[in-house]
Structures are given as C-alpha cells and as structure tokens.
N, C-alpha and C positions, 0 to 999 in steps of 0.2 A: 233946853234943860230936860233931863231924861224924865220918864213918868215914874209912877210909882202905882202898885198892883191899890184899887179901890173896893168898891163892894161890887157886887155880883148882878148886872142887869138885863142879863139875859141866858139863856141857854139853848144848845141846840144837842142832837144826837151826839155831834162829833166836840163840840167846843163851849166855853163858857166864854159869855159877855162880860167885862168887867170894866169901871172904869179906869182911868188912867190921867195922863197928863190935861190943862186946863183944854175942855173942846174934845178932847181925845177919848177913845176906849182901845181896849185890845182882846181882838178874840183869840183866847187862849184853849189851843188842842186839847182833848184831856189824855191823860196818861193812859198808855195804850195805844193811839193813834199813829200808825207811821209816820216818820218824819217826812216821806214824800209824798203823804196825803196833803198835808201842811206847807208842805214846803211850795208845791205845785199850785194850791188858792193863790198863796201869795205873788206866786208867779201871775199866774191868768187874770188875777186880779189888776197889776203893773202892767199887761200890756193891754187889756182893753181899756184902762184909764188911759194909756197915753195914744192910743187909736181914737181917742175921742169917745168911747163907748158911755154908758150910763153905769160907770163901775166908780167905787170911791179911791182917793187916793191911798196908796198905802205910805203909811209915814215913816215907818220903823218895822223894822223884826225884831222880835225879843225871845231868846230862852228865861224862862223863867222854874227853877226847881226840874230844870229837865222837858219841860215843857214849852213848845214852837208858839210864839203868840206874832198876830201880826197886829200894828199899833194901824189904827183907821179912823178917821176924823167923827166926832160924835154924832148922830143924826137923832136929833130927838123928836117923840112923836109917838101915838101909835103903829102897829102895823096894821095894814089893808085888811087881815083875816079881823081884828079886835073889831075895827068900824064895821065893818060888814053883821059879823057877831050880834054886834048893839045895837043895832039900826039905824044908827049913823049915815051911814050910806047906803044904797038902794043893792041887792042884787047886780042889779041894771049895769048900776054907776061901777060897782067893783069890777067887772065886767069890762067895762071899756076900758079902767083903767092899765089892768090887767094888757088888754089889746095895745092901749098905745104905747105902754114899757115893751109888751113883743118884739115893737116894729121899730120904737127906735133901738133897740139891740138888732136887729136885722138887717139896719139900714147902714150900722157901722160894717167898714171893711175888715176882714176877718186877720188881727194881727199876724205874722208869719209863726210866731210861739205857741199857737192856739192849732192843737193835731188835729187831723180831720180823723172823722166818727169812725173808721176800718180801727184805726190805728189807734185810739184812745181805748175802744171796747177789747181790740185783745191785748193792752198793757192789762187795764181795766180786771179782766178773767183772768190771765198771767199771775196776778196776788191776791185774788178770792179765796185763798184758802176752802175750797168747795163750796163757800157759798150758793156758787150756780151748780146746778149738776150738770157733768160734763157734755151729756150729749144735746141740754140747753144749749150750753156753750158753743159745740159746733156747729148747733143748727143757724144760731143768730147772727154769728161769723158767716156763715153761709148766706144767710138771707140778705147781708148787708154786701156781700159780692153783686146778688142780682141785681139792688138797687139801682137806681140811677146815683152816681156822683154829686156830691152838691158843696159849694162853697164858701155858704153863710154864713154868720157868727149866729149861733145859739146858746144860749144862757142853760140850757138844759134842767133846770130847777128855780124856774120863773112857777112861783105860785102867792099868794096874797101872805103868807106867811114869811113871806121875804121882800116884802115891800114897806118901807115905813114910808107914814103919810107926815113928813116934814112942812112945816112953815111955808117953804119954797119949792116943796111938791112932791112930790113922790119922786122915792130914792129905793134905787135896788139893789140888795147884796147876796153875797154867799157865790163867790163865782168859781169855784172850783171845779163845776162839770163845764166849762168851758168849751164847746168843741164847733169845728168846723163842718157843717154838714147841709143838709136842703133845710129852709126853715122851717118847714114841716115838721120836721123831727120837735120845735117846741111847741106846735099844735098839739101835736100827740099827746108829749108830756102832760101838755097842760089837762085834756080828758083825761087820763089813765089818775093823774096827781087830783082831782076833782071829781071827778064823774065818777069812779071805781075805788080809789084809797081811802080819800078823806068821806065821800058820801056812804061808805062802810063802818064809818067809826062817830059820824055827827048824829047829833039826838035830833038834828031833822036833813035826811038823805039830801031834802032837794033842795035846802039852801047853796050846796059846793057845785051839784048839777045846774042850777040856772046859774051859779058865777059862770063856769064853765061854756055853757049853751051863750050866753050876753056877751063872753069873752072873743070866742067862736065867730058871731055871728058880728060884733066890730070889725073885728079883724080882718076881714070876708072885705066888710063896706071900707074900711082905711086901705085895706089893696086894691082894690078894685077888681076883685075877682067873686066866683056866687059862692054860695055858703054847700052847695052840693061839689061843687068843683074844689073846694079848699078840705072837705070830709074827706074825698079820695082820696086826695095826694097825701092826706095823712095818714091814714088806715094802712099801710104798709108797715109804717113804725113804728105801731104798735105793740108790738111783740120788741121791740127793740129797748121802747122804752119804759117796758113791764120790767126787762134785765138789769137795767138800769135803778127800776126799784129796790130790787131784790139788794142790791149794792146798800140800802138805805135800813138793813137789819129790820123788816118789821116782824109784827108781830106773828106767832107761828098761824094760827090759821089764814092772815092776810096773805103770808108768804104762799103757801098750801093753794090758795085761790091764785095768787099771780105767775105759777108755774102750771095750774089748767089751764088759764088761759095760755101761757105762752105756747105751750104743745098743744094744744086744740089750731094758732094758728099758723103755726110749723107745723103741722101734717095738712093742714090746708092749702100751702104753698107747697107742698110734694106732689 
C-alpha cells in the first residue's frame, strides 16, 4: 500500500525526514537540489544494501510536488551525536562506536556502482558551480593522481550525526558520498568532520575532539595496526577531504578556514 507524506522528523542540509507508510519514512530532497544528487543516494544506497554493507533498504522512490524522495524503513532512536550531547554515552564509548560502524563499511566489498575517489571528485568539481575555486580544484585532482590507489568501500560522511542508536543497535545512513578509495580517506573525514568542523561550532571544542581521538585510537586497536601508523596513512587526504566539505555549503568563515588549510597543504606537497 503506497505511503502517504506525515509530519516532519528530521532534517538535513540537503533533505527533510518525514514520516510515511506503517514502519516507513521518506527522505525527501528539498527543492533546489539536483535530481542527480538524489537520484545517485538512492543508487549507492541499493547497492551497498545488497553488498551486504550496514546501509538500509531502500523501499520505494517517490516524486512528491517535484521533489525526489527515497521511501527507507523507519529506525527509531536517537542519534549518536544526542547521546553523546547528554551524557548518555561516554566520549569514550561514541568513539568506539564510531570505529566499529568504520570498519564494518570497510570490510564490505566495494559494490561495482560505487566510483572510485579520481572519478567521483571530478564528477563532483564538474557541477560545483564554483564552489571550489578552480585552482583548489586542479590542485586536489592532482594530489589524488599521486596517491596510492585504493579499493575500499567508504561511507565518506560516517560522523555520530548520522548514526541512530536503534533498539537493535546502531544503524547508519545518509550514503550518498559513497566512494571507493583507501580507507583512510574515512579516517580523515572522520578528524577534519570532528576535530576542525564540528569542534569549531561546539560550546565545548573537546567534546567532537575526544570522539574523534577514542574514534582514532579503536580503530588503530580493531585493525590491528598503531595509532601513529594509521595518522599517516591519513594525513595525505586531508586536503581531499576538506573538498569534500566545502561540497557541504558551510558557513562563510568555516569555508574561508577550510580553503587555508587546503592550500597551506597543496603547496606543501609542491
């Protein structure tokens, strides 16, 4: 039986959460949003569900009023950022949890739908409409030629604000940066998205830094690799995954900050 549009339970930069059919919600684009920002979640969404990955199912597509909504089974709960927030959970604890959602998206094989990171970032730049400034743009095209190649599945936008802590445990959404790359690249995110974004806008800095640091430092011990050996391999994609914010409209003086750093370390690598 088809759903019908309910009240309004959530919100994001790009979409509204709404409810819908029994069980059901549908996040619905907001107007303005390309149809192939939307159209492509739903995509990478369907094929890391059926890879087995830690993605929900998608139930339905819906236009609604001109608007791309994709129908996704309800998960109720709060998110990991509210418990953290509240004190609910430790620092500590957000932290590992954080780590073990990393690593089971890491350990899933990277579906063939899912572009590796060359080829997502200049689709990506290609419809910026200047967002990035161009010689950004060539330098981090550039940077990502040196790189080493990597094959992994990355969630690319793994942060506690996209984790709800359900009955049956933590569930992660929002997969639209989907990309295939080292899984490094979601270490990065994870500092640059904690350590420098959110720790810039919290009324206490080192709450998002110790998730981040506890995140870090699981991660390390569930791979089996040291915590100094897993900062290097990431520190490269940093700058890459600063671009990647920039993608995320923030606010003008964040932006202003996340483009010194990019060129501070684009002329470092010159």
């Amino acid at each position: 039986m088809p759903g019908s549009l309910g009240e309004k339970i959530g919100e994001g930069v790009f979409a509204d959460v709404h409810a819908w059919g029994p069980g059901q919600v549908v996040k619905l684009f907001k107007a303005g949003i390309p149809r192939r920002v939307s159209w492509w979640e739903a995509r990478m969404t369907r094929a890391v569900f059926a890879a087995g990955g830690p993605a929900p199912e998608v139930l339905d597509e819906v236009t609604l009023e001109g608007r791309f909504g994709i129908v996704l089974p309800r998960l109720d709960g709060p998110t990991l950022l509210q418990l953290s927030r509240s004190g609910a959970l430790t620092l500590g604890q957000a932290g590992a949890i954080l780590a073990s959602l990393y690593l089971s998206v890491h350990k899933t094989p990277p579906p063939p739908d899912v572009l590796f990171l060359r080829d997502q970032m200049e689709g990506s730049l290609r419809h910026s409409d200047g967002v990035v400034p161009k010689h950004i743009a060539e330098g981090v095209l550039a940077l990502i030629e040196r790189l080493q190649p990597g094959d992994g599945l990355c969630h690319s936008d793994l942060h506690p604000g996209n984790v709800i802590m359900t009955a049956d445990g933590p569930r992660l959404i929002d997969w639209g940066g989907a990309v295939r790359a080292p899984v490094v690249l979601d270490l990065a995110r994870c500092h640059v998205m904690l350590s420098e974004i959110a720790a810039e806008v919290a009324d206490n800095p080192q709450r998002p830094r110790a998730v981040n640091a506890a995140a870090q430092s699981e991660y390390a011990r569930l791979a089996g690799i040291s915590q100094p050996a897993l900062t290097a391999a990431a520190e490269p994609y940093l700058p890459v995954v600063r671009v990647i914010a920039l993608f995320g409209d923030p606010a003008p003086a964040q932006r202003e900050r996340l483009i010194q750093r990019i060129e501070a370390a684009l002329l470092a690598e010159d």
